[in-house]
ZAKE-398479 format. One record per residue: residue number from 0; residue in three letters; chain; x, y, z of N, C-alpha, C, O in turn. Coordinates in nm, 4 decimals. Example, Ala and Ser with C-alpha at 12.3 -4.5 7.8 and 13.67 -1.06 7.14 Angstrom:
// residues 2
votor / tilo / koltor / nc1 / nc2 / nc3 / cac1 / cac2 / cac3 / cc1 / cc2 / cc3 / oc1 / oc2 / oc3
0 / ALA / A / 1.3190 / -0.5690 / 0.7800 / 1.2300 / -0.4500 / 0.7800 / 1.3200 / -0.3300 / 0.7800 / 1.4236 / -0.3319 / 0.8465
1 / SER / A / 1.2850 / -0.2250 / 0.7080 / 1.3670 / -0.1060 / 0.7140 / 1.2900 / 0.0030 / 0.7870 / 1.3409 / 0.1138 / 0.8039
***
This chain:
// residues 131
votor / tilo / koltor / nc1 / nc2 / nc3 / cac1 / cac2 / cac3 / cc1 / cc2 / cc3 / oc1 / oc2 / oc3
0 / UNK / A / -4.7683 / -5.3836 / 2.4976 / -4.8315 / -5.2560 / 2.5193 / -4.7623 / -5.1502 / 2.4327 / -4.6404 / -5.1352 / 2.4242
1 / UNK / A / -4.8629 / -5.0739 / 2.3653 / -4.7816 / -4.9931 / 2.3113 / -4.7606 / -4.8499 / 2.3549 / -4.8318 / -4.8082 / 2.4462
2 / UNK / A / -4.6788 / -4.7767 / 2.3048 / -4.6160 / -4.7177 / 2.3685 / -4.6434 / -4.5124 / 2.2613 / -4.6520 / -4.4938 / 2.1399
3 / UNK / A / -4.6476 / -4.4206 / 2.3612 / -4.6398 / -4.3104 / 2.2833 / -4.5835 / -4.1857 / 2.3879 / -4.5949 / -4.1517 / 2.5056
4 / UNK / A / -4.5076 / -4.1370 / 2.2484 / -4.4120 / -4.0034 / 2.3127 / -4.4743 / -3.8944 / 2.3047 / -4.5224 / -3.8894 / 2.1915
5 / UNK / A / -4.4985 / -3.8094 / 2.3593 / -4.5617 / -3.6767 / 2.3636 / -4.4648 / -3.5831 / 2.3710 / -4.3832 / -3.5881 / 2.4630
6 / UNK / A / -4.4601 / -3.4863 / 2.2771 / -4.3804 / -3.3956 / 2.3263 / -4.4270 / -3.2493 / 2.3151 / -4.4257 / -3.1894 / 2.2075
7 / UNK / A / -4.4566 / -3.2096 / 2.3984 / -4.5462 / -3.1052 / 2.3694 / -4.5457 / -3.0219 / 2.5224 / -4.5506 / -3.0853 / 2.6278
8 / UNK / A / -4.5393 / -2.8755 / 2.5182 / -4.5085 / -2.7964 / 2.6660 / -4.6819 / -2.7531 / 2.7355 / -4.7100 / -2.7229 / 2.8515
9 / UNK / A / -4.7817 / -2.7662 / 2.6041 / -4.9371 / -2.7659 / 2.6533 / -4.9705 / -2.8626 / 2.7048 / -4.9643 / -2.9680 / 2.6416
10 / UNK / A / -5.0333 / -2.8595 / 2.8822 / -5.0662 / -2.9367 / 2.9522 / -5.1694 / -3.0025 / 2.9309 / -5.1849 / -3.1241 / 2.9420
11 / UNK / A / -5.2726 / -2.8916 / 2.8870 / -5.4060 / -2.9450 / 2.8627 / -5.3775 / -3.0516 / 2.7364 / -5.4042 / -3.1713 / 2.7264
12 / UNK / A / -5.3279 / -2.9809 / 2.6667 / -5.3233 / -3.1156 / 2.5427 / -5.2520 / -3.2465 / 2.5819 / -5.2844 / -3.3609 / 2.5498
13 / UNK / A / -5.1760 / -3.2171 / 2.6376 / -5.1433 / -3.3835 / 2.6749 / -5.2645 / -3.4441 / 2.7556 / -5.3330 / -3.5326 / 2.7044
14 / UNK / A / -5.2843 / -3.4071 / 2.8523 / -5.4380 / -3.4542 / 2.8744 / -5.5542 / -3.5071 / 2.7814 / -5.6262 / -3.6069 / 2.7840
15 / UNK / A / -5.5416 / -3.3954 / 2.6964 / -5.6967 / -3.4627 / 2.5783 / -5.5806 / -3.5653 / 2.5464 / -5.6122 / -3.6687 / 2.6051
16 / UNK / A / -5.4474 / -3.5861 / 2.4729 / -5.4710 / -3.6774 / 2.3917 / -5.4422 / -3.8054 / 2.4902 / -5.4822 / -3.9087 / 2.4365
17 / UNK / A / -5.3737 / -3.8314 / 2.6425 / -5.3784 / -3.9267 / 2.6799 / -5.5439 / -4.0058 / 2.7527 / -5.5646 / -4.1151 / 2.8054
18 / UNK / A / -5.6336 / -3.8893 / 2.7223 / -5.7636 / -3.9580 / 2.7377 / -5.8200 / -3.9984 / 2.6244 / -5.8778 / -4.1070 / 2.6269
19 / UNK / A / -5.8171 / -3.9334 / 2.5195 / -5.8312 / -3.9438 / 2.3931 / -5.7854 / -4.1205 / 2.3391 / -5.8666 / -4.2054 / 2.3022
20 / UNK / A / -5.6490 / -4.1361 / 2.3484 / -5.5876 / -4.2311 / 2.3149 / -5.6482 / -4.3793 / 2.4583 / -5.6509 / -4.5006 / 2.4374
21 / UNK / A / -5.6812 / -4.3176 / 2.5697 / -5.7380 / -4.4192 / 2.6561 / -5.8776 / -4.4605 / 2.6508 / -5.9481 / -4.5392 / 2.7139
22 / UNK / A / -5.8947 / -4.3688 / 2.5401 / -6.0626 / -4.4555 / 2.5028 / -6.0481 / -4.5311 / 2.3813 / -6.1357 / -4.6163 / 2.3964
23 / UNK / A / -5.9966 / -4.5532 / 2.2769 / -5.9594 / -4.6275 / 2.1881 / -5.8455 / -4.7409 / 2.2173 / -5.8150 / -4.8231 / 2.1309
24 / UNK / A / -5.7831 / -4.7379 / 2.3521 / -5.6905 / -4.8393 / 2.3305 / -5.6336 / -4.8476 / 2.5116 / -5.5268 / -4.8977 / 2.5468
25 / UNK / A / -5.7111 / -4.8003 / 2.5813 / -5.6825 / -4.8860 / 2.7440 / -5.5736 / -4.8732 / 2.7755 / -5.5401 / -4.7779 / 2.8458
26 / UNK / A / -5.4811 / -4.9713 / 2.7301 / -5.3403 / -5.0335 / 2.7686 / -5.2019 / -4.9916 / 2.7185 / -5.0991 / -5.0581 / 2.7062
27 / UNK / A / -5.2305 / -4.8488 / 2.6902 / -5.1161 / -4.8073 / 2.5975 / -5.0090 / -4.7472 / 2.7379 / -5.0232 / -4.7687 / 2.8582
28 / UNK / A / -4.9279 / -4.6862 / 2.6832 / -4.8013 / -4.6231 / 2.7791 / -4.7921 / -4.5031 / 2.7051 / -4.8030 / -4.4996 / 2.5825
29 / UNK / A / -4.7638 / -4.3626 / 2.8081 / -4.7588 / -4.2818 / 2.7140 / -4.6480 / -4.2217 / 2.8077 / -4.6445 / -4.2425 / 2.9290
30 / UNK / A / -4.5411 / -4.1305 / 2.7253 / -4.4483 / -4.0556 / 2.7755 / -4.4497 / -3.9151 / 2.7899 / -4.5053 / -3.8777 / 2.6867
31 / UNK / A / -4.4235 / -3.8220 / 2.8518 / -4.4101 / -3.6869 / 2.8083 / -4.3176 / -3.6070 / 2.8069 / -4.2625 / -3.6149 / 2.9168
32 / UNK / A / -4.2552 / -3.5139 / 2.7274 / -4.1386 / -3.4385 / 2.7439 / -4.1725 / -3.2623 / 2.7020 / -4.2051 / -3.2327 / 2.5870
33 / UNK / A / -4.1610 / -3.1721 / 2.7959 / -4.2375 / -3.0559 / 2.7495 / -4.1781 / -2.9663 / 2.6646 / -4.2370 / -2.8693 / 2.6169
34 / UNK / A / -4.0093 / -3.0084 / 2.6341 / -4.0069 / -2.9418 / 2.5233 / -3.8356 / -3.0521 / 2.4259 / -3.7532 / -3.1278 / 2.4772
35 / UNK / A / -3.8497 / -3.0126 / 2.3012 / -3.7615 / -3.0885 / 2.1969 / -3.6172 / -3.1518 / 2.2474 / -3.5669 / -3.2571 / 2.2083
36 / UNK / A / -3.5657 / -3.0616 / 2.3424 / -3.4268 / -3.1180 / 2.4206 / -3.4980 / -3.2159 / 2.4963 / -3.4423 / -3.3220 / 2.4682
37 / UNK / A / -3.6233 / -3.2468 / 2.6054 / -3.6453 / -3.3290 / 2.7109 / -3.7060 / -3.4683 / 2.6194 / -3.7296 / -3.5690 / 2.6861
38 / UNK / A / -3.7312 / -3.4740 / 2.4667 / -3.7529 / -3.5264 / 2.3933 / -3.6604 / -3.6679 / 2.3748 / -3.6779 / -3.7873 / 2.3991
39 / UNK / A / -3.5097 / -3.5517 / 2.2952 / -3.3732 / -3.6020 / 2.2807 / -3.3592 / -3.7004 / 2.3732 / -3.3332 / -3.8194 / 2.3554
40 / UNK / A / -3.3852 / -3.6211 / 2.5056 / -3.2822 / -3.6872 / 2.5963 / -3.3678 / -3.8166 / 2.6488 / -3.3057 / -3.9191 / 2.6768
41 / UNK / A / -3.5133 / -3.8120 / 2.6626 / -3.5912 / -3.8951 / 2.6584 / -3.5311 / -4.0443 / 2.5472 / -3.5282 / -4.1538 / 2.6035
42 / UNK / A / -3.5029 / -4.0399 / 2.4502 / -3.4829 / -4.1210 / 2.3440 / -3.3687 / -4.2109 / 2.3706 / -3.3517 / -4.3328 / 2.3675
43 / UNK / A / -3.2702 / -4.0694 / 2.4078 / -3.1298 / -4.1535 / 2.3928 / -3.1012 / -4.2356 / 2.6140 / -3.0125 / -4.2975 / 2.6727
44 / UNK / A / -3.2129 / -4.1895 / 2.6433 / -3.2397 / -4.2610 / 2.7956 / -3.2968 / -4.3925 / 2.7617 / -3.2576 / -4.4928 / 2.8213
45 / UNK / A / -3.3903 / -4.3987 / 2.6664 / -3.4653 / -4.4859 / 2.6792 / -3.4152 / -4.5942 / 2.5238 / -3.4815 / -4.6514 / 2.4373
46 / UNK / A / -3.3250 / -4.5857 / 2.5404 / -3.3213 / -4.6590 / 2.3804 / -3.3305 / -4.7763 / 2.3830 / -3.3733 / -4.8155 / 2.2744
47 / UNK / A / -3.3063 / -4.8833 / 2.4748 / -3.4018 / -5.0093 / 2.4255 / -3.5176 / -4.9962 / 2.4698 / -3.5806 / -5.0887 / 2.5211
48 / UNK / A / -3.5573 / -4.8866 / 2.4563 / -3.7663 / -4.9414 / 2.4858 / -3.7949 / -4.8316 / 2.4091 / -3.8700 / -4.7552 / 2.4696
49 / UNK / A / -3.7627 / -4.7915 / 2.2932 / -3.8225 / -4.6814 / 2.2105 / -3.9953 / -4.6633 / 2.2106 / -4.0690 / -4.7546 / 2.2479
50 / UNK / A / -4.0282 / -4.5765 / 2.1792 / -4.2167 / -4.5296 / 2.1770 / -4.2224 / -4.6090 / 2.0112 / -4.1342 / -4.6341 / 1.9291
51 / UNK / A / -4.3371 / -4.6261 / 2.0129 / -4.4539 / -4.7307 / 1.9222 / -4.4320 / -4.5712 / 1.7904 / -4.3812 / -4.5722 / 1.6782
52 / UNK / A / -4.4912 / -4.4617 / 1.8643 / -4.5141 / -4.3003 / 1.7999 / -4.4775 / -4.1875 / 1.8575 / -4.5070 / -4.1813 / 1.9768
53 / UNK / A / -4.4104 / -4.0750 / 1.8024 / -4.4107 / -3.9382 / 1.8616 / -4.4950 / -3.8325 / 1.8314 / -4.4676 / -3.7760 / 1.7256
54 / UNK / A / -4.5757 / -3.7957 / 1.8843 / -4.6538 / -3.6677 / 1.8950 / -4.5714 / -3.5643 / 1.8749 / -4.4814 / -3.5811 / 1.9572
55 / UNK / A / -4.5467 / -3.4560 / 1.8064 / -4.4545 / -3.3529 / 1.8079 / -4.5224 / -3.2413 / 1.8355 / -4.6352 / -3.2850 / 1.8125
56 / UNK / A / -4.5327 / -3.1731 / 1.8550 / -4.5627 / -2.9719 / 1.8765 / -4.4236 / -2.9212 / 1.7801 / -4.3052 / -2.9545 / 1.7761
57 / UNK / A / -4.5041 / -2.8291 / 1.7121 / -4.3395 / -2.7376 / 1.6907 / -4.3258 / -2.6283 / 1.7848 / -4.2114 / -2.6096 / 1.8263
58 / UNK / A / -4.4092 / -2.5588 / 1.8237 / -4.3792 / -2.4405 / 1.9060 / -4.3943 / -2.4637 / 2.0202 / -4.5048 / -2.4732 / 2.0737
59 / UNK / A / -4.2029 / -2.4868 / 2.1204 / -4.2193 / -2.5229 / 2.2628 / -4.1113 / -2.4235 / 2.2558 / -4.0810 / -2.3692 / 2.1496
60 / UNK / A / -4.0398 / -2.3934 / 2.3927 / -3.9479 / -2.3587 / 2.4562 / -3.8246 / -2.4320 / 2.4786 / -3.8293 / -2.5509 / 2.5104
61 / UNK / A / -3.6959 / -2.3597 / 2.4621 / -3.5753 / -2.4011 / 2.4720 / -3.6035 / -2.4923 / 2.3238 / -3.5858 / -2.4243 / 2.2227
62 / UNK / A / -3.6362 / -2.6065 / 2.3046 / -3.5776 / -2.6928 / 2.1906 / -3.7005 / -2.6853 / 2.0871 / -3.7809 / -2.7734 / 2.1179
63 / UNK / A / -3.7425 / -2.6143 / 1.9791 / -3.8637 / -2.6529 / 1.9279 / -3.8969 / -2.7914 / 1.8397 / -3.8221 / -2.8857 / 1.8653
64 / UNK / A / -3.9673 / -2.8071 / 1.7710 / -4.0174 / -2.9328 / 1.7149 / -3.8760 / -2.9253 / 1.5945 / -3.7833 / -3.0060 / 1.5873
65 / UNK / A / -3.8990 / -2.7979 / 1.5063 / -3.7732 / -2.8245 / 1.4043 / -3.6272 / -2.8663 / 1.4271 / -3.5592 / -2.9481 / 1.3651
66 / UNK / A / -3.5978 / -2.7907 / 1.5297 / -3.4608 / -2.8492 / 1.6149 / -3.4940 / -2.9702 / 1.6540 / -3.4074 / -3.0455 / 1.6096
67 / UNK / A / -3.6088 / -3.0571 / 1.7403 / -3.5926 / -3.1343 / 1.7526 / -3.5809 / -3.3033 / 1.6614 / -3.5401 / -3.4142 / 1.6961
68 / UNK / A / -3.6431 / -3.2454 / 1.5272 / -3.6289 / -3.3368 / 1.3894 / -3.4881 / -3.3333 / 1.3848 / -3.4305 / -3.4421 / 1.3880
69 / UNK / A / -3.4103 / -3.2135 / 1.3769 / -3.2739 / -3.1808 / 1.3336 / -3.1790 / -3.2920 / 1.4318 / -3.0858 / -3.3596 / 1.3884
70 / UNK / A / -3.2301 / -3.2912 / 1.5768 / -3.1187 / -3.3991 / 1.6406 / -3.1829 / -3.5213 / 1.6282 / -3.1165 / -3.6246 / 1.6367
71 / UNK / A / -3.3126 / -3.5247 / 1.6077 / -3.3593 / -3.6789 / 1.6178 / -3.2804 / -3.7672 / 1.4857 / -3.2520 / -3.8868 / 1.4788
72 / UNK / A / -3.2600 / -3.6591 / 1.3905 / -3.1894 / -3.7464 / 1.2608 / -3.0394 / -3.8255 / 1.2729 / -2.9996 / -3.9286 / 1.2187
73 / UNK / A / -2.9653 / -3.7198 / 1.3800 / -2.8471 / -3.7961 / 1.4566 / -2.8399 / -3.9252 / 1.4871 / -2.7597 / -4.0117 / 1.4519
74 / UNK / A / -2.9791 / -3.9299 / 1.5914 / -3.0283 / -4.0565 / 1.6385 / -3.0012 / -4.1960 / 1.5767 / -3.1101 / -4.2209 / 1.5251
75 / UNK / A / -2.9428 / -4.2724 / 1.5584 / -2.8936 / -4.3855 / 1.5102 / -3.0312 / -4.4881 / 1.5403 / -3.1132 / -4.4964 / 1.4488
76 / UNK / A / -3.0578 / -4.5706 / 1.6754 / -3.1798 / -4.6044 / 1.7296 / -3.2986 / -4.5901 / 1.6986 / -3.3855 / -4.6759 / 1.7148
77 / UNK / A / -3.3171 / -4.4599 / 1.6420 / -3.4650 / -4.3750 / 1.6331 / -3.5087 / -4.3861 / 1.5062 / -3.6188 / -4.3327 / 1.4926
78 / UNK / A / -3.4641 / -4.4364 / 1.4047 / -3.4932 / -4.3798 / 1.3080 / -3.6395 / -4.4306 / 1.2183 / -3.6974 / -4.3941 / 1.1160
79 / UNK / A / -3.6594 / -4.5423 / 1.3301 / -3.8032 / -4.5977 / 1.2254 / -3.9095 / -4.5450 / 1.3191 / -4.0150 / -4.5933 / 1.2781
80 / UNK / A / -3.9308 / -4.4769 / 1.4147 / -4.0294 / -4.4436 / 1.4673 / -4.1511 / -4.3401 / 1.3998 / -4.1243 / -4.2212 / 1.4169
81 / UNK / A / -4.2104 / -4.3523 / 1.3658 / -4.3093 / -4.2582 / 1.3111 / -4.3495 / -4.1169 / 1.3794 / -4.3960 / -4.1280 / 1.4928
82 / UNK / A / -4.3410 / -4.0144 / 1.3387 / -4.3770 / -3.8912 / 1.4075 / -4.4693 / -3.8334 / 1.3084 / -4.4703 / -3.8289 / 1.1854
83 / UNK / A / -4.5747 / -3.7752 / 1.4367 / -4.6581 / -3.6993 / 1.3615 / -4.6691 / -3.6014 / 1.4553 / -4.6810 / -3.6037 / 1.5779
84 / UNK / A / -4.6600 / -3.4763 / 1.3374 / -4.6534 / -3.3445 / 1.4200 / -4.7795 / -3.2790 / 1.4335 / -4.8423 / -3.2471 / 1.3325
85 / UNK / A / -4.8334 / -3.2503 / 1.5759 / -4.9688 / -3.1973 / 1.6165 / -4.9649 / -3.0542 / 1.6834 / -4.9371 / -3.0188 / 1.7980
86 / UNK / A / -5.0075 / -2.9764 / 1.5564 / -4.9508 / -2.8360 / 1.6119 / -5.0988 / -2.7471 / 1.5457 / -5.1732 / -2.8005 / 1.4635
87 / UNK / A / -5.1232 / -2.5926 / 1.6043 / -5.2268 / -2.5538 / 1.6367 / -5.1890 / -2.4276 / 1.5029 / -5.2482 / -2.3226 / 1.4780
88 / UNK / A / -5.0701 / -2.4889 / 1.4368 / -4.9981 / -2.3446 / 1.3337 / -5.0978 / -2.3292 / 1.2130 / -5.1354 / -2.4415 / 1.1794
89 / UNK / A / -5.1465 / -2.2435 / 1.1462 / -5.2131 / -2.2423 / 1.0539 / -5.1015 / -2.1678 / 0.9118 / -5.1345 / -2.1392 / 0.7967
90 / UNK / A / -5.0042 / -2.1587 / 0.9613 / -4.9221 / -2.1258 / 0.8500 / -4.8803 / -2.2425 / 0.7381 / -4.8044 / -2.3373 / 0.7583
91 / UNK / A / -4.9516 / -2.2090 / 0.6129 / -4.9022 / -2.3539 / 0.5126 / -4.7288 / -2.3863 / 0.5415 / -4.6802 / -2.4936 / 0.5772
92 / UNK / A / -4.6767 / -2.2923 / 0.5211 / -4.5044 / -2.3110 / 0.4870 / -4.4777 / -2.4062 / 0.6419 / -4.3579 / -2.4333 / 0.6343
93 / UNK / A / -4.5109 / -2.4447 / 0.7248 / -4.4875 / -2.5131 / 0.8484 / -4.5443 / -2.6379 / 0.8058 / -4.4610 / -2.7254 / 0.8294
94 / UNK / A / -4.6930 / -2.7079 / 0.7311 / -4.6870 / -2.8012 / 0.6416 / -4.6172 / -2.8628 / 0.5631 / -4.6013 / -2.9841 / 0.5492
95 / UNK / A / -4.5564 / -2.7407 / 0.4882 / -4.4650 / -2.7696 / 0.3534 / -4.3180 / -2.8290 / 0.4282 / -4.2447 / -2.9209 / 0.3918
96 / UNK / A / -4.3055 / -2.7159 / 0.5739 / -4.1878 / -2.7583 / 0.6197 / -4.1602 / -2.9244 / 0.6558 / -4.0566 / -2.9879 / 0.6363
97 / UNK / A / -4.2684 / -2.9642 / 0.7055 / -4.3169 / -3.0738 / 0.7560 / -4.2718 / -3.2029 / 0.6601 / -4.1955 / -3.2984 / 0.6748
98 / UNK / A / -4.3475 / -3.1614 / 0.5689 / -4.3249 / -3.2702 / 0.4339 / -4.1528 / -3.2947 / 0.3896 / -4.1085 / -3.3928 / 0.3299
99 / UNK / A / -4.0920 / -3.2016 / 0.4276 / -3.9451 / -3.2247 / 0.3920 / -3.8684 / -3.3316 / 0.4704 / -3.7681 / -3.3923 / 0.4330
100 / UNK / A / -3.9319 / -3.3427 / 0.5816 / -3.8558 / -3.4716 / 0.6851 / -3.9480 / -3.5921 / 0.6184 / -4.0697 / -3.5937 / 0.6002
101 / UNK / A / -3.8494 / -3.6912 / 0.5885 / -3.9147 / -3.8079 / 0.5799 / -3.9254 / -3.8910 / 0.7517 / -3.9234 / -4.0139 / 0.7444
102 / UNK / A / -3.9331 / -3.8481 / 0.8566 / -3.9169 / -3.8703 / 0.9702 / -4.0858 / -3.8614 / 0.9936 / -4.1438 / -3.9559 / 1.0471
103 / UNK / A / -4.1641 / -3.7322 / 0.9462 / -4.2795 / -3.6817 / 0.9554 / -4.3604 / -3.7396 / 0.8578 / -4.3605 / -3.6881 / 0.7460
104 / UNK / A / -4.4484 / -3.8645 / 0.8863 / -4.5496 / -3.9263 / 0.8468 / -4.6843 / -3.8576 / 0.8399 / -4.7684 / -3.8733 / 0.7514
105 / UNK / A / -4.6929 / -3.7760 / 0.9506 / -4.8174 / -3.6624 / 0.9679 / -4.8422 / -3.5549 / 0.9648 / -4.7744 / -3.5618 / 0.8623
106 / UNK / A / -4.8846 / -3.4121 / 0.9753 / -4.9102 / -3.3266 / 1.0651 / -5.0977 / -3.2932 / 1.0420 / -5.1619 / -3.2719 / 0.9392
107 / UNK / A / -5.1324 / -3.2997 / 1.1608 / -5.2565 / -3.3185 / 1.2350 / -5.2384 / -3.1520 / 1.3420 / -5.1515 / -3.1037 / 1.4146
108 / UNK / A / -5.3677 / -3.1150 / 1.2979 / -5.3789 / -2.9715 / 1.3759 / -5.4797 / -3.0099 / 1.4468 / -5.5737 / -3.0862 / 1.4245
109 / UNK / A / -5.4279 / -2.9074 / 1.5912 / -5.5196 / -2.9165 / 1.6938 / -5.6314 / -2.8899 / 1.7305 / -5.6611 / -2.7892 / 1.6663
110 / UNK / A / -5.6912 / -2.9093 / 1.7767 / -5.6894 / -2.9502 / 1.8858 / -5.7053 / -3.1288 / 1.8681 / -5.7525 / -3.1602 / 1.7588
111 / UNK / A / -5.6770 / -3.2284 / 1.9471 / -5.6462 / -3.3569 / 1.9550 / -5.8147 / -3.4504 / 1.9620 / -5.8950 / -3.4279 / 2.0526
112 / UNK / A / -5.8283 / -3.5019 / 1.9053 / -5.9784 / -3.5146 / 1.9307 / -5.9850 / -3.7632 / 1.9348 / -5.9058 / -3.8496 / 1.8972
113 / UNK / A / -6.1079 / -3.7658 / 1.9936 / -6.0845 / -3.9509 / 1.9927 / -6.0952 / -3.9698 / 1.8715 / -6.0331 / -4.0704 / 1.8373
114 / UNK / A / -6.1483 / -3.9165 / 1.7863 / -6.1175 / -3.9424 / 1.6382 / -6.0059 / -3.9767 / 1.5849 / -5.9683 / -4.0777 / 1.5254
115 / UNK / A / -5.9270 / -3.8176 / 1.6324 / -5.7523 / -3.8168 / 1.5899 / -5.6641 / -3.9214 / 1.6441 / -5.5575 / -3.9569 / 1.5937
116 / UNK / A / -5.7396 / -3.9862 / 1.7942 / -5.6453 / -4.0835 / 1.8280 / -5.6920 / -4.2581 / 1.7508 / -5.6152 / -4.3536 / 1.7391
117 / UNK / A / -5.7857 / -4.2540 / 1.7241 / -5.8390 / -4.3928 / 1.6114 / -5.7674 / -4.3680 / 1.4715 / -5.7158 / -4.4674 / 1.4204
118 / UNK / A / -5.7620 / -4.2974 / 1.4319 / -5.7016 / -4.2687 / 1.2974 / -5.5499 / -4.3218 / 1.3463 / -5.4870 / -4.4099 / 1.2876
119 / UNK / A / -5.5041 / -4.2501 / 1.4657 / -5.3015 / -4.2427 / 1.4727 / -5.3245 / -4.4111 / 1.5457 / -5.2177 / -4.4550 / 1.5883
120 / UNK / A / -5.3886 / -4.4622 / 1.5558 / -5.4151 / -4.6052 / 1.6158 / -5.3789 / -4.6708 / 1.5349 / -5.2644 / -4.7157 / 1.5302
121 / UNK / A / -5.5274 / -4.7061 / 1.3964 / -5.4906 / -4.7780 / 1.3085 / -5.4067 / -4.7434 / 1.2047 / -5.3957 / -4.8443 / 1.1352
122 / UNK / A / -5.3499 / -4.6643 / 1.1639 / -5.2371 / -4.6535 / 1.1007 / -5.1088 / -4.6527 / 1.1254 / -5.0330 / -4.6654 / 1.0292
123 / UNK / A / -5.0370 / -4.6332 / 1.3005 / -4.9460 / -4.6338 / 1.3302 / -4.9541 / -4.7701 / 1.4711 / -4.8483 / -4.8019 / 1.5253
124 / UNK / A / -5.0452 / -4.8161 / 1.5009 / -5.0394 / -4.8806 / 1.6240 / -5.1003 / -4.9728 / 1.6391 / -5.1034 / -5.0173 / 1.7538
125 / UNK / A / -5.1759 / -5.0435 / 1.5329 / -5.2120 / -5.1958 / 1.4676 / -5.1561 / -5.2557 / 1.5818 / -5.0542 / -5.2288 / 1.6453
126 / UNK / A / -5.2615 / -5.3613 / 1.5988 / -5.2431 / -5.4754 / 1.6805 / -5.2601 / -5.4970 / 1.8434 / -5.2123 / -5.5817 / 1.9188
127 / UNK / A / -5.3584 / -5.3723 / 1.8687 / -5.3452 / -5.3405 / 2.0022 / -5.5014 / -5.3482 / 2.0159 / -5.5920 / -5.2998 / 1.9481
128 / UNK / A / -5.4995 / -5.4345 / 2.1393 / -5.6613 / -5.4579 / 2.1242 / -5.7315 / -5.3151 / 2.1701 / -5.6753 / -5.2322 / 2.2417
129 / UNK / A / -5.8553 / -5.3030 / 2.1195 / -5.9101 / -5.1788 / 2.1499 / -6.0496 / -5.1727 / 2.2840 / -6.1349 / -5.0884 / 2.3119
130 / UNK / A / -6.0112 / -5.3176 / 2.3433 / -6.1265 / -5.3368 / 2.4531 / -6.0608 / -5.2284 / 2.6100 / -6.1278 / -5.2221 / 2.7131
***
């Protein structure tokens, strides 16, 4: 089963995307942490069962998405996980910022749609039946 991290402090959006992601793929596991520290600590709790993918937000409270790239790089464990950052920012330079982590495979603006979760499927989560 595969597995996905959410990290994001919008309720509603975790909602679309764990329905989103439950119509393309049933049997997945999904985590949530509402902001970049509950992320961390999520990771280094869970380190033999790491997430399949991380969903990122940059704009949360207490830890944001950039801080939270900044400790995830610490992370020894973490480092092949794919993150894609899903944020509602329309500022290019938060793109550009984006592209500087090789950690950040994505960034996908919101709102979260079943589309967005077939796309982050077959490119990050191959092999998961979709019945």
């Amino acid at each position: 089963m595969k597995h996905v991290l959410i990290i994001d402090d919008d309720h509603i959006l975790v909602y679309l995307v764990q329905h989103a992601f439950k119509s393309v793929m049933p049997n997945f596991k999904y985590s949530v942490a509402e902001t970049g520290k509950a992320g961390i600590e999520f990771l280094k709790e869970h380190s033999g069962d790491l997430p399949d993918l991380i969903l990122l937000d940059i704009n949360m409270p207490i830890m944001n998405g950039w801080d939270f790239l900044n400790e995830y790089k610490k992370l020894v464990n973490a480092k092949e996980i794919p993150i894609v950052i899903l944020s509602s920012t329309v500022d290019p330079s938060d793109k550009q910022k984006a592209d500087s982590y090789d950690e950040v495979k994505q960034f996908i603006s919101k709102p979260f749609t079943v589309e967005k979760a077939k796309s982050l499927k077959h490119e990050y989560l191959n092999g998961v039946s979709s019945n």
